[in-house]
C-alpha positions in Angstrom: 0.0 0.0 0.0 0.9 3.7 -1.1 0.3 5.8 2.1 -0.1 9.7 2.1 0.8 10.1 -1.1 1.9 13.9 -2.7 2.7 14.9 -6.3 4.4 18.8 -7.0 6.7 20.4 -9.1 10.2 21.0 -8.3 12.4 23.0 -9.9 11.7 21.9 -13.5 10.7 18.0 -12.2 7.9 16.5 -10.7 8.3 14.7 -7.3 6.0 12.0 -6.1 6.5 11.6 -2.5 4.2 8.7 -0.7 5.3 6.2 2.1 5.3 2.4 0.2 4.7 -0.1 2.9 6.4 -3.8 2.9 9.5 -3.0 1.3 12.3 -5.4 2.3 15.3 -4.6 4.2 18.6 -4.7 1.2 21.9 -3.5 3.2 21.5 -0.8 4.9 18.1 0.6 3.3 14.4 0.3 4.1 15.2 -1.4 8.1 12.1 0.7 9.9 8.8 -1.3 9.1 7.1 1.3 6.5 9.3 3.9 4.6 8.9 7.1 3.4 10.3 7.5 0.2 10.2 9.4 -3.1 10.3 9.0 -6.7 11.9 12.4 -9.2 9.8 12.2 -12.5 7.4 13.9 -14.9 4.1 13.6 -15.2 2.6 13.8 -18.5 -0.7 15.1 -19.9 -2.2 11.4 -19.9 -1.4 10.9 -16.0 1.5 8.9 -16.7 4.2 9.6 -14.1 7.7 8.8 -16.1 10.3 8.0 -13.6 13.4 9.4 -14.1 15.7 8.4 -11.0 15.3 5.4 -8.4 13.3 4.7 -5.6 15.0 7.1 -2.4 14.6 6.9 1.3 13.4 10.8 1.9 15.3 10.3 6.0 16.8 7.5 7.1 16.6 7.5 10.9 14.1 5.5 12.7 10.8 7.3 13.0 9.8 9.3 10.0 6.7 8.7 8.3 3.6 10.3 6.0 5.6 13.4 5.5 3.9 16.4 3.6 4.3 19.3 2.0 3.2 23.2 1.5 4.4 26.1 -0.2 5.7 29.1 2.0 4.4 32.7 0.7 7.8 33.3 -0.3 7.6 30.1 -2.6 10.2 27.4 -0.8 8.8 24.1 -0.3 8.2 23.0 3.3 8.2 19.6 4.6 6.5 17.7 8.1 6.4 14.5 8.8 5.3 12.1 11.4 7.6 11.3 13.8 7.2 7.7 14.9 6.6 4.5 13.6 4.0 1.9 13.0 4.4 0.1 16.0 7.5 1.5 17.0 7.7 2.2 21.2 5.9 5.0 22.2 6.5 5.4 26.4 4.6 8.9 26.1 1.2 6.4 26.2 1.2 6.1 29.5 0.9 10.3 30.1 -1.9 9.5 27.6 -0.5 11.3 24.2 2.3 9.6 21.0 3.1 11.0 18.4 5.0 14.1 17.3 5.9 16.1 14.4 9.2 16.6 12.9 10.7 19.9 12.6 10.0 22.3 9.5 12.4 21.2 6.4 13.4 22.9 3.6 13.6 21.2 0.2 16.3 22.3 -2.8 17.0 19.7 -5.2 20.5 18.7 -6.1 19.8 16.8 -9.4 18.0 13.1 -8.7 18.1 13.9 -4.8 16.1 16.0 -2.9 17.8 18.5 0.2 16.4 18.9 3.2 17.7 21.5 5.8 16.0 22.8 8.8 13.9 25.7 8.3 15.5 29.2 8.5 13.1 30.1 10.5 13.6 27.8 13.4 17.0 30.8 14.3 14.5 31.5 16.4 14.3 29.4 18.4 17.9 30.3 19.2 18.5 31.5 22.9 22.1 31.6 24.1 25.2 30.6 21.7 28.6 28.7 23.5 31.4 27.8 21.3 33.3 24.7 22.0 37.0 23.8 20.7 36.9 20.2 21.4 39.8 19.6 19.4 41.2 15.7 19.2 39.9 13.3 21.8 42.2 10.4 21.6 40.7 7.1 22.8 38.3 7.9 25.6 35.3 9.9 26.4 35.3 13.6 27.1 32.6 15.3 28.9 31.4 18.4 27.0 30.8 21.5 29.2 27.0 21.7 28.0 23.7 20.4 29.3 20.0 20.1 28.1 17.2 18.6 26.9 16.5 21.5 24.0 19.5 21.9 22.2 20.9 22.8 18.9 24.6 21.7 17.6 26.7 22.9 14.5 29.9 21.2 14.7 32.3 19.4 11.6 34.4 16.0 12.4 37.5 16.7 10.4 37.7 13.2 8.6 41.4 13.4 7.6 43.0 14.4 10.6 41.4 11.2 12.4 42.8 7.8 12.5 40.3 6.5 15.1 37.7 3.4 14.4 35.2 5.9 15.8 34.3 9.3 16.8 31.7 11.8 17.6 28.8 12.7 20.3 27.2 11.0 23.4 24.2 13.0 23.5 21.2 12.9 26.7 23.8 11.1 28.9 23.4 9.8 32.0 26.1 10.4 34.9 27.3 7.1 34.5 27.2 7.0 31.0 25.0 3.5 30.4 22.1 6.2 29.2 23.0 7.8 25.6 22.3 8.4 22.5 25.4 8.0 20.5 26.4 9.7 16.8 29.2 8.9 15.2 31.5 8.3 12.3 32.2 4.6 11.5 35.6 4.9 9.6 35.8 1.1 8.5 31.9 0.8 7.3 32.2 4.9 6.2 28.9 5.7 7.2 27.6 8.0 9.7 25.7 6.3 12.9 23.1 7.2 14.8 22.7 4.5 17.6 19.6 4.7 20.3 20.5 1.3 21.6 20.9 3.1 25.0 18.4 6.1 24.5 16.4 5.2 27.1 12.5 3.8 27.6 11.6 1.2 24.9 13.9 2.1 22.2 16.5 0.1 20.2 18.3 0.1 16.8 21.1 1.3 14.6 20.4 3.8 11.6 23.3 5.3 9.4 24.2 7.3 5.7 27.3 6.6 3.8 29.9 8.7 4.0 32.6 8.2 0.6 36.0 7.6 0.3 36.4 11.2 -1.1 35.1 13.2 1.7 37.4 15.0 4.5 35.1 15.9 7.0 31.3 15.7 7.7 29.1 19.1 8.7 26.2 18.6 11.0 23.5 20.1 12.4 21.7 18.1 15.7 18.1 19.3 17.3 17.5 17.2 20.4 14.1 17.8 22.1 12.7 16.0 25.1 11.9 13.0 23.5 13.5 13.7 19.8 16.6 13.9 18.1 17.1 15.0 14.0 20.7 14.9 12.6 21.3 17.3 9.5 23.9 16.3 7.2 26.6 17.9 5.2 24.0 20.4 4.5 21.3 18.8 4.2 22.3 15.8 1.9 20.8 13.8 4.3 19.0 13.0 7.4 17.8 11.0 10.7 15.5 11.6 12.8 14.6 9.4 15.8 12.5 9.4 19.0 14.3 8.9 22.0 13.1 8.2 25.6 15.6 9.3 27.7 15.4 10.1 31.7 14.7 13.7 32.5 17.9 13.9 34.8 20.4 12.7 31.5 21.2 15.7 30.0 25.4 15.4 29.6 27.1 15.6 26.5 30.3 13.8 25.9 32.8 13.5 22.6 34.7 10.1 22.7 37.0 8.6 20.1 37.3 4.7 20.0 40.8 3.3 19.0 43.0 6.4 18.0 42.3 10.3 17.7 39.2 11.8 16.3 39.2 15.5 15.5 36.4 17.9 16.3 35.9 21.3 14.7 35.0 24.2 16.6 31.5 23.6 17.8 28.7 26.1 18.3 25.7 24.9 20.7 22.6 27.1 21.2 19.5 26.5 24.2 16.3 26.5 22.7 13.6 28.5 23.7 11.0 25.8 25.6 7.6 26.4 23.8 5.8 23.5 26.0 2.1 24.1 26.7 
């Protein structure tokens, strides 16, 4: 079954976005039990749809589904989505509410891909700005001077000044470190990791976006809510976005290496302004 499907012109193509259910696991594609996907085509005067570029996860973290669009007055292209999962853990049941939204995306298209980048407007949000120089962290785990549960990161891990198996963020730790959320780069698998298995409440799993031989470093921009977290990367080439359940009291931040040095850019975190009603 096609759920919530959309059609619209892009910038000279037309997009079909819909969320196909029962695709199969191949690699590391389609793991979260319905996808959201997308199809770059034309549609002709008959209704035909002509396809011209492959079937594409539209994010690739763990709970993103039905997503929609709408046209801003000033003519970008805004996307929402659902942010959970058929049948995925929802904890928030038992205060009687599941179920979230995503935050505002922009879309830009960079040939058969679609971008997606957080929405300019969300600056607002902004409250206070610290700058970190985290530097190298050379096999261990270093605890960030930073706390929250509404917090926004821009940061770069400088790929060729690393030699480390791993490296990147513990995010929503707990003091003793067995609650996390962890995001990292995998330099033997090249991909990009966004691991929950210790997010807390119900949650589990392993999501990740390749990364190529080519590339010196990796630009990202993290939004962790309450019970959220959505990774932007290298400008919006890609995405995850996962619930996490984590206890109110982990709020730590940590940047560890694994098995040699991993290098940090200069990292800017801001506090977000708490809009709960």
């Amino acid at each position: 079954m096609w759920e919530c499907p959309e059609l619209f012109e892009f910038d000279g193509c037309d997009v079909f976005l819909y969320s196909p259910q029962g695709l199969k696991p191949s690699r590391y594609d389609n793991w979260n039990k319905f996808q959201n996907s997308y199809r770059m085509g034309l549609l002709g005067d008959t209704g035909c749809f002509s396809e011209c570029g492959k079937l594409r996860e539209l994010d690739h973290g763990h709970d993103f589904y039905a997503a929609q669009t709408l046209l801003a007055p000033d003519g970008r292209r805004l996307l929402w989505a659902w942010m959970d999962m058929w049948d995925s853990p929802m904890p928030s049941q038992a205060q009687h509410w599941s179920g979230a939204l995503s935050l505002p995306r922009e879309l830009s298209r960079d040939g058969e891909r679609l971008r997606m980048r957080p929405a300019r407007e969300l600056a607002a949000l902004r409250t206070s700005r610290r700058t970190l120089q985290i530097g190298a962290v050379e096999s261990r785990s270093h605890t960030l001077d930073v706390r929250g549960a509404l917090l926004e990161f821009e940061l770069e891990l400088d790929l060729a000044g690393s030699n480390a198996e791993r490296f990147g963020l513990a995010l929503r730790c707990s003091e003793d470190q067995q609650e996390r959320t962890l995001l990292y780069f995998d330099a033997m698998a090249r991909r990009l990791v966004l691991d929950r298995q210790n997010s807390g409440t119900g949650v589990s799993g392993v999501r990740s976006v390749p990364v190529t031989v080519e590339q010196t470093r990796i630009a990202l921009r993290i939004f962790l809510d309450r019970s959220s977290i959505e990774v932007f990367v290298d400008d919006g080439a890609y995405s995850l976005t996962s619930r996490i359940y984590p206890r109110p009291e982990s709020l730590q931040v940590s940047a560890f290496a694994v098995n040699g040095v991993g290098v940090f850019g200069e990292t800017s975190v801001w506090n977000l302004s708490d809009l709960q009603l």
